[in-house]
C-alpha positions as CSV (number, residue, x, y, z in Angstrom):
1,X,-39.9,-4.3,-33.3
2,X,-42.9,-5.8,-31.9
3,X,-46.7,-5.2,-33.3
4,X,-47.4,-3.8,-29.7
5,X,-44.0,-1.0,-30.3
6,X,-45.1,-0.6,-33.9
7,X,-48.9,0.0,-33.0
8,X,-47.5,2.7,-30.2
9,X,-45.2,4.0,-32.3
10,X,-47.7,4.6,-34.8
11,X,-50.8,6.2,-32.3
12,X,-47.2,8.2,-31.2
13,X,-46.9,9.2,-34.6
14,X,-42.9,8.1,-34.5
15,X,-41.6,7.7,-37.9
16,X,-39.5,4.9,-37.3
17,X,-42.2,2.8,-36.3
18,X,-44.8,4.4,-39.4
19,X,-41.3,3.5,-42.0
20,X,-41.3,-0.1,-40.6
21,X,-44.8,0.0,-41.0
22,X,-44.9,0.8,-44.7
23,X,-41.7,-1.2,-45.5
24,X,-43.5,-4.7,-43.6
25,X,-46.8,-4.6,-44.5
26,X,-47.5,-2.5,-47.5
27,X,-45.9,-5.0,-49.8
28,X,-48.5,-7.5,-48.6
29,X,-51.2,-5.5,-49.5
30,X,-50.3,-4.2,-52.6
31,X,-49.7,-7.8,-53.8
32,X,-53.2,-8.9,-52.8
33,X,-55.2,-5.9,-54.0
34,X,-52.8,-5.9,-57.6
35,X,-54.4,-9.7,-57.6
36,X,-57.9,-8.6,-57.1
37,X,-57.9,-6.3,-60.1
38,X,-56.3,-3.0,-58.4
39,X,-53.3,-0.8,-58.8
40,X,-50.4,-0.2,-56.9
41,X,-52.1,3.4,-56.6
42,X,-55.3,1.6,-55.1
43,X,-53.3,-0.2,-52.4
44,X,-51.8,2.8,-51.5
45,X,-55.0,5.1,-50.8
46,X,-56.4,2.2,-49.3
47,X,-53.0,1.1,-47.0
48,X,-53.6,5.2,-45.6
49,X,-57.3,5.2,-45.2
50,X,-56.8,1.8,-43.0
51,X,-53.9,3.8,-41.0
52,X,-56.3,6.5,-40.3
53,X,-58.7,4.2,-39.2
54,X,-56.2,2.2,-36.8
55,X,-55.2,5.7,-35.6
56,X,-58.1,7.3,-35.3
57,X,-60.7,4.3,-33.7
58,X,-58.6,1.7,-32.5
59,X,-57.0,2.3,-28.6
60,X,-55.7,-1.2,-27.9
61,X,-54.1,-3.8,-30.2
62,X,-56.0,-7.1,-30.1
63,X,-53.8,-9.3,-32.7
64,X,-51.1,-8.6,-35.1
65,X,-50.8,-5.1,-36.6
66,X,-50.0,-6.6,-39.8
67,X,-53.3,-9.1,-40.1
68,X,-55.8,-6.1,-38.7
69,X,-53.9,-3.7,-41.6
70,X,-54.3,-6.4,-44.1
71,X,-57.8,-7.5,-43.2
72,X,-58.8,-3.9,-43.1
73,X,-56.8,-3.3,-46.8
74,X,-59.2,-6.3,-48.0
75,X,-62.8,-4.8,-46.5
76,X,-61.6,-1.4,-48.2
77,X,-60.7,-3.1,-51.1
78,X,-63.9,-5.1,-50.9
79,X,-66.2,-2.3,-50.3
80,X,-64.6,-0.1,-53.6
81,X,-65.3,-3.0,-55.2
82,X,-69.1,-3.6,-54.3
83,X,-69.8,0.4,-54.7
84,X,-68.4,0.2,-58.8
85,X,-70.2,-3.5,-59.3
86,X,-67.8,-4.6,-61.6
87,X,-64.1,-3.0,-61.7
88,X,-61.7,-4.2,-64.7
89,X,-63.3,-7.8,-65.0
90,X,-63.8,-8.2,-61.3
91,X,-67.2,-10.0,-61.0
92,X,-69.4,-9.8,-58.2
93,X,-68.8,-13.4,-57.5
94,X,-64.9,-12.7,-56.7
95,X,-66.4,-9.7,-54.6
96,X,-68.5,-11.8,-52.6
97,X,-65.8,-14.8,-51.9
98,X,-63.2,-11.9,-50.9
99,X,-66.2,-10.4,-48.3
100,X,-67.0,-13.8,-46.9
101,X,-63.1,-14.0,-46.5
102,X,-63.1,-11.2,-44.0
103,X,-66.5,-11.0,-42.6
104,X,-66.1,-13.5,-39.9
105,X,-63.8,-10.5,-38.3
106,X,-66.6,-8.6,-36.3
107,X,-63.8,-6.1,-35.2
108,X,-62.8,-5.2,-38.7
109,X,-66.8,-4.7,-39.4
110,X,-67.4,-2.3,-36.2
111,X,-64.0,-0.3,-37.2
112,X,-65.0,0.5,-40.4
113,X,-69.0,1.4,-39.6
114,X,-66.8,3.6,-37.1
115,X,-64.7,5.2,-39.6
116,X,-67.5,5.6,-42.0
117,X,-69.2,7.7,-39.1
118,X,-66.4,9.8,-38.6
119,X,-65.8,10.7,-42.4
120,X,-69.5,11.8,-42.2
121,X,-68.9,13.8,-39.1
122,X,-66.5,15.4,-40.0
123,X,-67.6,16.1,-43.8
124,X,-70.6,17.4,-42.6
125,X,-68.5,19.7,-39.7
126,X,-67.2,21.7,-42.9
127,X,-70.5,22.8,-44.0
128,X,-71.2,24.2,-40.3
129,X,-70.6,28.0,-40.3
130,X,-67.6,29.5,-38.8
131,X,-69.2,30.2,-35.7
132,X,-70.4,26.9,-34.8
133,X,-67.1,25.3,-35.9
134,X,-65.1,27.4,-33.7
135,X,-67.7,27.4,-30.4
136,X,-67.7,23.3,-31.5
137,X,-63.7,23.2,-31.4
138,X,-63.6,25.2,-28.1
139,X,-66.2,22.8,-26.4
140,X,-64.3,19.7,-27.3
141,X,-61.3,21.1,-25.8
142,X,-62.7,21.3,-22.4
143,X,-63.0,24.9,-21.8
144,X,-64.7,26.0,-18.8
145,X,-68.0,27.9,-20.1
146,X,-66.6,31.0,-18.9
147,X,-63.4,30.5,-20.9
148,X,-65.8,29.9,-24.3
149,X,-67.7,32.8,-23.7
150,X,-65.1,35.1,-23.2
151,X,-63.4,33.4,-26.6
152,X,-66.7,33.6,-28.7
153,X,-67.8,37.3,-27.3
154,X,-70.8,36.3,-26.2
155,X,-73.1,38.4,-23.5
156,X,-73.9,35.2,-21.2
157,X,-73.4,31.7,-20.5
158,X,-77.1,31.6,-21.8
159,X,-76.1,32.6,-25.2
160,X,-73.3,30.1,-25.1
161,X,-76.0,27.6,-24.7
162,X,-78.7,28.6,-27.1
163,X,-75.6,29.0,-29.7
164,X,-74.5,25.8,-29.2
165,X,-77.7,23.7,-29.1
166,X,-78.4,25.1,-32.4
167,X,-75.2,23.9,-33.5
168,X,-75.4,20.9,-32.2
169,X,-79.1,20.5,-34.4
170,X,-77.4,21.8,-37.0
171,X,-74.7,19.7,-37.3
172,X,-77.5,16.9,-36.6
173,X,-79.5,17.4,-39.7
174,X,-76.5,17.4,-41.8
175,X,-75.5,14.5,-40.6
176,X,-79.0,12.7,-41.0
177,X,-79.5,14.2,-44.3
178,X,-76.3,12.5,-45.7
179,X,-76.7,9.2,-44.0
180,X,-80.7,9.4,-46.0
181,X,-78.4,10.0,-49.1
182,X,-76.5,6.7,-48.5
183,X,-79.3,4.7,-47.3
């Protein structure tokens, strides 16, 4: 199979093309992370977190679905690596010739700032109260307004709006407050 079948395949969720996936390029990464002080265990949290990242932020395959898993199984990699300082022996000099080795990759960099926005989103989506997550869920799926107010048992479309602005703020704050936390 092609990387442009196993890349469809895997936004398809068809496990053929996900089996082929694992069998082709997980080896790869499990050898280099295993190299750069890691565990088999490592490569595989970080081999999934890199599959939910192609599947969740990537639409269209730009090179080989091998070298974006691998160079995205390095920046993970590279990242753990930074956030414990020193992990097993690994300096920080090994951790900044293995960054300078993927940086040039501007995709790579924009995916994961992506990805790092969605785990935030959707952490901070959790701590929303019931309400909000279900008037939230309803608006994403397109519902007419009619439809969401009927569904939530509201008294108007006014309500609907007032309830979901606050929501909205809500969810805003959260998401600011963590991002202060990081930063």
């Amino acid at each position: 199979m092609e990387d442009y079948e196993l890349f469809n395949g895997l936004k398809s969720g068809d496990r053929e093309s996900i089996k082929k996936i694992y069998i082709n390029v997980l080896p790869s990464v499990k050898t280099w992370i295993v190299r750069n002080s890691g565990s088999n265990e490592d490569a595989e949290d970080v081999f999934q977190e890199c599959l939910e990242i192609i599947l969740l932020k990537i639409d269209h395959l730009q090179s080989s679905l091998s070298g974006l898993i691998l160079q995205l199984s390095k920046r993970r990699w590279i990242d753990r690596i930074r956030k414990n300082k020193t992990r097993k022996g690994v300096s920080i000099v090994l951790a900044q010739r293995l960054y300078t080795e993927t940086i040039n990759n501007p995709l790579i960099e924009e995916q994961e700032s992506e990805y790092q926005r969605y785990q935030i989103m959707e952490s901070t989506f959790k701590n929303l109260s019931e309400t909000c997550q279900k008037l939230l869920t309803l608006t994403k799926k397109s519902l007419s307004t009619e439809e969401i107010v009927h569904a939530m048992a509201f008294n108007s479309i006014n309500t609907l709006y007032r309830r979901k602005a606050a929501c909205i703020s809500r969810w805003s704050q959260l998401v600011q407050e963590i991002q202060s936390e990081h930063n």
